[in-house]
N, C-alpha and C positions, 0 to 999 in steps of 0.2 A: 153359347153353342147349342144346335139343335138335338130335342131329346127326340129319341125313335118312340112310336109308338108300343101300345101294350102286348099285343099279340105275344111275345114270348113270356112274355109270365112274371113281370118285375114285378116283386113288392117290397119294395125298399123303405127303410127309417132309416134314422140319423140321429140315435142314442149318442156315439160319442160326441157330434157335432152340436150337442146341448151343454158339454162343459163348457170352461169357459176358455175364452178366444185365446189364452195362452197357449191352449194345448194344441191347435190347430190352423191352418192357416189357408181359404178358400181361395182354390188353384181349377180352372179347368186341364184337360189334358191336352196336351199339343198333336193336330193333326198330323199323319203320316202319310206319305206319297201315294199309296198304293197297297190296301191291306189285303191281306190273302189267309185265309183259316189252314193252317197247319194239322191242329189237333185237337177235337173237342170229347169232351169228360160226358160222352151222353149220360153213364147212369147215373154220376154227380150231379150233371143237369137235372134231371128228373126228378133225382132226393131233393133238390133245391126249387120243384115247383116249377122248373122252366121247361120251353117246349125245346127241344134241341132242332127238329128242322128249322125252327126262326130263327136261332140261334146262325146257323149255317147260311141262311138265306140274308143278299148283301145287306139291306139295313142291321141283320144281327152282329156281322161281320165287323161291320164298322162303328157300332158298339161295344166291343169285344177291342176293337183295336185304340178308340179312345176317339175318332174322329165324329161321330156323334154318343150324344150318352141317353140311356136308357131314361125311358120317362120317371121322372121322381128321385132322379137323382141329384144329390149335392156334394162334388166333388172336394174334398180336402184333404191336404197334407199334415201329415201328424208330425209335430213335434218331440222328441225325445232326445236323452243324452245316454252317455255310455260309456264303460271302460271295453276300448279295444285294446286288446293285448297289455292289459294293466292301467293301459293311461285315460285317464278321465279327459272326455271332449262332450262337448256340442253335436248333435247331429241332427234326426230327423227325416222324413222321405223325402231322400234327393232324388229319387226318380221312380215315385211312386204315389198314387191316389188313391184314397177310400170312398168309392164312389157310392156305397151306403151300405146297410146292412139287411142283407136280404129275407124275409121272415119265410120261412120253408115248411112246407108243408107238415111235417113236424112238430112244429110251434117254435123248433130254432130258430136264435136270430142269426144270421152268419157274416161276415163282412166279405165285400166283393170289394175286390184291390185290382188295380190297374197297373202293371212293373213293369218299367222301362216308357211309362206316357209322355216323356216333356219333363225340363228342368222345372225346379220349384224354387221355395225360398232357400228351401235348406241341401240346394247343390252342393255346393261348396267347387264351383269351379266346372263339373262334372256337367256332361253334359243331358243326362236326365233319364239317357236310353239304353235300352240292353240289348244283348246279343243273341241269337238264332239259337245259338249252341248250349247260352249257358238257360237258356228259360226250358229247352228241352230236357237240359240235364234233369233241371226241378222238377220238371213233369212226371221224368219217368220215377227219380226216386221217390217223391213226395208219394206217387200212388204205389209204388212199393211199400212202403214205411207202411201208407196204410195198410196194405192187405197183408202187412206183417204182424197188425193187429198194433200200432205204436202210433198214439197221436200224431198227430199232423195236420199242419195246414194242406191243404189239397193245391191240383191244379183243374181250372174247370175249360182252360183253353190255351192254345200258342198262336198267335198271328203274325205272320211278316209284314214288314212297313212298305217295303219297296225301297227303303232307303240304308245305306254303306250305316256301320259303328264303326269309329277309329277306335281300337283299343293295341296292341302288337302291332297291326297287322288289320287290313279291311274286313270288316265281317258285317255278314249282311243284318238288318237292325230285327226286330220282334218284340213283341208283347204279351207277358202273360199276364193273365183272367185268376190271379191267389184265393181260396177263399180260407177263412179263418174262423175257430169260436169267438176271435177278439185278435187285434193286434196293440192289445197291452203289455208291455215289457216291464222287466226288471229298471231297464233307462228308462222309461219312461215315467215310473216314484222316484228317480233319480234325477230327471227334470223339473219336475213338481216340488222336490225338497230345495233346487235349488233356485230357482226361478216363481214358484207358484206359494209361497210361506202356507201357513200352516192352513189357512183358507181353502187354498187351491190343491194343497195335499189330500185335505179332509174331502173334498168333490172331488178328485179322483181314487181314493180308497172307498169312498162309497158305492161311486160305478161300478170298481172292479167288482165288489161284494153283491151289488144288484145283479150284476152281469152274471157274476161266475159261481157266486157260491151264496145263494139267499139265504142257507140255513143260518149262517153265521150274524145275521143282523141281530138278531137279538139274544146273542152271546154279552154277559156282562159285559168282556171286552173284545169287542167287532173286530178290530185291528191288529190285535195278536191274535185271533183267530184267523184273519187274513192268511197272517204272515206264516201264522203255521200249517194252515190251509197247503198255502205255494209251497211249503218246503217238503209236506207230503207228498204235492203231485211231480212235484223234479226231480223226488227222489226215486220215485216210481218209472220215472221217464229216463232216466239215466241208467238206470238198472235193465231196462228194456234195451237202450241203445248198447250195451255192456255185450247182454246175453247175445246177439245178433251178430257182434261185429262191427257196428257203424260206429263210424267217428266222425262228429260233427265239422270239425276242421277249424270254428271261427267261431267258440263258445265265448262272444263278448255278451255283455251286460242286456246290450240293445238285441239279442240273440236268445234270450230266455222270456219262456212268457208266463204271462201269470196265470195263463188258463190249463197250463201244464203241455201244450202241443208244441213239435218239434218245429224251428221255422228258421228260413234261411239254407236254403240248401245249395252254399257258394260252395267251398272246396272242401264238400264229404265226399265219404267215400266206405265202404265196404272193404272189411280189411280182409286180405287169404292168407298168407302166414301166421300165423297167432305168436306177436310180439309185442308185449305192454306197450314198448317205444315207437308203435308204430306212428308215425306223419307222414300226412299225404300232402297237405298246404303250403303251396310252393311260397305263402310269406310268413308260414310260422316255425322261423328259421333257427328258434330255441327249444321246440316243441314242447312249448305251455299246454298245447291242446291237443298232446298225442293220448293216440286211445287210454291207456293205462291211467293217465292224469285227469279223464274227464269227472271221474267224479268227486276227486278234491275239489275242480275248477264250480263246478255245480255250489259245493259250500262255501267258496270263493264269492260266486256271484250270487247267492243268498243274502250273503252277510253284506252286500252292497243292500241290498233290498231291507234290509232291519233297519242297519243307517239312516237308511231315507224315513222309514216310517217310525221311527224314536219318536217327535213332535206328537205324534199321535198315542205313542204307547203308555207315557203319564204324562204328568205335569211336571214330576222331578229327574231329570235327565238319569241320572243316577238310578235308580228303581227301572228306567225304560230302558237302560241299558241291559240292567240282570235279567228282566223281562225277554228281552232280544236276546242274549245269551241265551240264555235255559231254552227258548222257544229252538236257537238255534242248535245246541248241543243235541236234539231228537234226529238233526240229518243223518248220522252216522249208522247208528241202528236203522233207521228207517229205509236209509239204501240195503244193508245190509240183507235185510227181513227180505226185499222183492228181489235181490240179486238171488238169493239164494231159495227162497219162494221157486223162482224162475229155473235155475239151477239142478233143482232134483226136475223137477220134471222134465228137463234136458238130457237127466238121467233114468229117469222112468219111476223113481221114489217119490210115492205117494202120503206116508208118514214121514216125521223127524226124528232125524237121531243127534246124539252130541257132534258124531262126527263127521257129519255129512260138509262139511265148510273144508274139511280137511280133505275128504275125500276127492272133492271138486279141485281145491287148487291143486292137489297133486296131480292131477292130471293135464291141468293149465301150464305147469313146469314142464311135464312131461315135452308138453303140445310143442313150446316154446323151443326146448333143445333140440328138439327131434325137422326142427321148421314145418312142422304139421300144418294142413290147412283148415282153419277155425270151423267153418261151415261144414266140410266134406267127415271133419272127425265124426263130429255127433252122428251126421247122415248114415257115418259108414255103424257106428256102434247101433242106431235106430235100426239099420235093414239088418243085423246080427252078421255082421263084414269086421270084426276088427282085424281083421289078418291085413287090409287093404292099406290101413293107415300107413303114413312113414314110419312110426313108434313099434312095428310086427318084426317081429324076433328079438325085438331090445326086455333084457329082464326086468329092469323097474318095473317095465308094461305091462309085463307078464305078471307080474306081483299086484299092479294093481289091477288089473282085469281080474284075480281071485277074488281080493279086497267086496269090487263095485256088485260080481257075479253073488258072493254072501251076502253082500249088504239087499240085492234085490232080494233074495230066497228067505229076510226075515221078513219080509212084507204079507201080508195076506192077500195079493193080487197075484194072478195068475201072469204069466211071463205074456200072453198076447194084449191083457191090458196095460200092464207096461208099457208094451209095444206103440198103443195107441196115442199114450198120455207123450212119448217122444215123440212120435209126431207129428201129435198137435204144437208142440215146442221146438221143436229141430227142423228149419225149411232147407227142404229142398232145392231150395231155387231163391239167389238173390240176385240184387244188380250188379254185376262182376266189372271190376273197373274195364276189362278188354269190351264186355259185352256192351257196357255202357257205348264206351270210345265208338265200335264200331257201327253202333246205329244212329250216334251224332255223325262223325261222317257219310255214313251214306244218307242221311235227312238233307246234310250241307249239299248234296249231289242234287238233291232232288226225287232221291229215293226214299219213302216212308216206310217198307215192307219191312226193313230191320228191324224199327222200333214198333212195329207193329206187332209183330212177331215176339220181340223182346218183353212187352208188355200185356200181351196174352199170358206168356209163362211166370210172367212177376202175380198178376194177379190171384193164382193161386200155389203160391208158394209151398203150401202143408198138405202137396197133393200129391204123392211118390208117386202114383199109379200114373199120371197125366203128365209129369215131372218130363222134357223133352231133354236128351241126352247130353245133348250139344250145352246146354247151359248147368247142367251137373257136373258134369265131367271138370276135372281142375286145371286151371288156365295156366300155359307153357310161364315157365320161368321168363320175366321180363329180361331184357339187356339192360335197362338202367332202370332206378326206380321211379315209382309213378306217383306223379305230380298234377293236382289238381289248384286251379288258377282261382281268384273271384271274378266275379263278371263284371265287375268296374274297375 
């Protein structure tokens, strides 16, 4: 395939494409009919060293869409396996390329991925491409997540192919431009252990360690420092997603990464009722990966990741076992510590006290009975509005509004720095499943102003003053509940 010239700014390696040929498998992408730029990431562009008019201008375009590739590129398909929904398979990018890793001005390496380019090895049937709808969806939450201050893979563009997806129903085809610190997964040591023997394990836990975390190489032992490495950054990352309201939808194995960012944004979603049991995942029809569950699911898919790297932990299975145990029994505390880290300052408490854990979930019960909305409570308690919640004239409420009012007045901070510490913590403005829906439909129309529009006020979320009404304000009770799809 023809590469475009330099003019926008590539400067691409191909770190991962140095392990060895098990992990990967060299795929160009499959041309599209007719590509068209939907929506490009200019200030992503720029942190990543590229010029965005080239970008925009047709040879960018069609790099961007997969029909030509950026000079220096080496396109391939990563190999990986996974428990979805419990059950251990085979997988892989069925319809996805790393067409290298872009070194950014920064000195970041970043990986630039191609979603939806053309079937590969690891289809499975599938035809390779995505849909208009669901790479918008990614866009818009992926740069939400980020300006909610919460790892993520970003989006740095959407393209139309000019060509139908059969999935339901005809929908018109696209491609998104992912970029990542890394797309190392939990499956991914979980293909390696099973496929790659202790060889191929060892080359890739050394990557990831080169990659992600250098301090650890010359830790006595590099690979439980890995291991504990990852269980500190997920548990950070799940505590994040906790505080917010987002529920991931599809926390498989191939779904966690090792660099601690969120990725795969198929059927999340932003919950408004605060209900542990909430599912939005029209096939997670047991709800393994409803909000409340996600951060068991997280030690769930840790403990996949120990398994895989035992070979590495001693020589004696037994020892690498207790090793992996003890490394893993720190998840619990450690979500703990950033959930509630997270926590007072959603309540304006800048010290600890013994009972600040109590004090918070009483209010999470509260929130829960009352069908209160997750986002809008804090908001309302940050601008000093609790009369506004649903919980306003209920006693409990009233009891713990005295409780939260004492607990701030033992503080040595004045009530306006409070003020500030909430919210910097409490956004004002997130991606509201209606708000979403409605500017994927009008994008399907042809109209872009929705999500354009929609994506100014995500950008700054922790900004009351600037906050546009229309996306604070709490969205009419649905007729049925809402259901988010994957995009394959």
């Amino acid at each position: 395939m023809e590469r475009t010239e330099t003019r926008a700014g590539w400067r691409l390696e191909h770190t991962y494409a140095r392990l060895p040929e098990l992990f990967w498998h060299r795929q160009e992408p499959v041309p599209v009919a007719r590509p068209e730029l939907v929506v490009l990431n200019e200030r992503l562009a720029l942190d990543l060293g590229l010029d965005p008019e080239a970008l925009r201008a047709p040879e960018g375009v069609e790099a961007l869409a997969g029909n030509r590739l950026p000079a220096g590129a080496e396109p391939i398909a990563q190999a990986y396996a996974g428990h979805q929904f419990g059950y251990f398979t085979m997988l892989g990018d069925g319809r996805a390329l790393l067409i290298g890793e872009q070194r950014a001005p920064s000195g970041a390496l970043v990986d630039i991925q191609l979603k939806g380019s053309g079937r590969t090895p690891f289809s499975r049937g599938g035809d390779g491409r995505a849909a208009l709808g669901p790479m918008l969806r990614e866009y818009i939450i992926s740069e939400a997540m980020h300006a909610l201050g919460i790892p993520t893979t970003r989006s740095l563009a959407v393209v139309k192919t000019g060509m139908p997806v059969i999935r339901e129903t005809v929908l018109p085809g696209a491609v998104l431009t992912r970029t990542a610190a890394s797309h190392l997964r939990v499956g991914t040591f979980q293909y390696a252990a099973w496929r790659g023997g202790r060889d191929g394990l060892k080359a890739l836990a050394d990557y990831a360690i080169a990659r992600h975390m250098p301090e650890v190489a010359e830790d006595a032992q590099p690979y439980l420092a890995l291991l504990r490495e990852v269980i500190e950054r997920q548990a950070a990352l799940i505590a994040r997603w906790m505080l917010v309201g987002f529920i991931h939808g599809v926390m498989n194995t191939d779904n966690m990464t090792i660099s601690g960012e969120t990725i795969d944004y198929g059927p999340c979603a932003f919950m408004d009722e605060y209900d542990p049991l909430t599912v939005f995942s029209s096939i997670d029809t047991h709800g393994r990966y409803a909000y409340g569950r996600q951060p068991e699911i997280g030690a769930w898919n840790l403990a996949r990741l120990a398994e895989g790297l035992l070979p590495l932990l001693h020589e004696d299975e037994q020892k690498a076992v207790e090793l992996a145990e003890e490394a893993l029994g720190a998840y619990a505390d450690r979500y703990e510590h950033h959930w509630l880290r997270g926590m007072r300052a959603k309540l304006g408490l800048f010290d600890e006290e013994e009972e600040d854990a109590a004090l918070a979930l009483d209010l999470l019960e509260l929130m829960r009975r009352h069908r209160a909305d997750y986002t809008l409570t804090f908001y309302d308690l940050t601008r000093g509005r609790p009369e506004e919640t649903p919980m306003r004239g209920a006693r409990e409420f009233g009891e713990w509004l005295e409780r939260w009012r004492s607990r701030l007045a033992r503080q040595r901070r004045t009530e306006a720095e409070a003020r500030r510490l909430m919210e910097g913590a409490n956004p004002a403005v997130i991606p509201r499943n209606l708000r979403v829906e409605e500017a994927l439909e009008a994008a399907a129309k042809g109209d872009l102003t929705v999500m354009e529009r929609l994506l100014a006020a995500l950008a700054k979320p922790y900004d009351y003053d600037a906050a546009p009404a229309e996306y604070v304000a709490p969205p009419p009770k649905p007729d049925r509940p809402y259901r988010t799809f994957c995009g394959t």
